[in-house]
C-alpha positions in Angstrom: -7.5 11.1 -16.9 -5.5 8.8 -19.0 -5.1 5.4 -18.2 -0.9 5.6 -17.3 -2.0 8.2 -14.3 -5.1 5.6 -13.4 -2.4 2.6 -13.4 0.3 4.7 -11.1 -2.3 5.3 -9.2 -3.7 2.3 -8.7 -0.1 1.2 -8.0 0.4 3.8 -5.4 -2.4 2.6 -3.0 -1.1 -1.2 -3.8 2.3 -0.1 -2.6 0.6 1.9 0.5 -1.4 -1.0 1.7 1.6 -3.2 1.7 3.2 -0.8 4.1 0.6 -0.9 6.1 0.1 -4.4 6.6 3.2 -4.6 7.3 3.1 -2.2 9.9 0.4 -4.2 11.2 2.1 -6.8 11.5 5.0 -5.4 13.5 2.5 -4.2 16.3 1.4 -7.9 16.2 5.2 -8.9 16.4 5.6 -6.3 19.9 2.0 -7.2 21.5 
């Protein structure tokens, strides 16, 4: 595994936790 495929991934489940927090925060928004 080099380390550009460790970085995008890394980057990946960055971007995925931002979408859900986000999502999170809309069922906040409609509770």
């Amino acid at each position: 595994m080099c380390e550009a495929d460790l970085l995008q991934k890394q980057m990946m489940e960055f971007l995925i936790g931002r979408e859900r927090e986000r999502e999170r925060e809309k069922c906040l928004i409609i509770a």
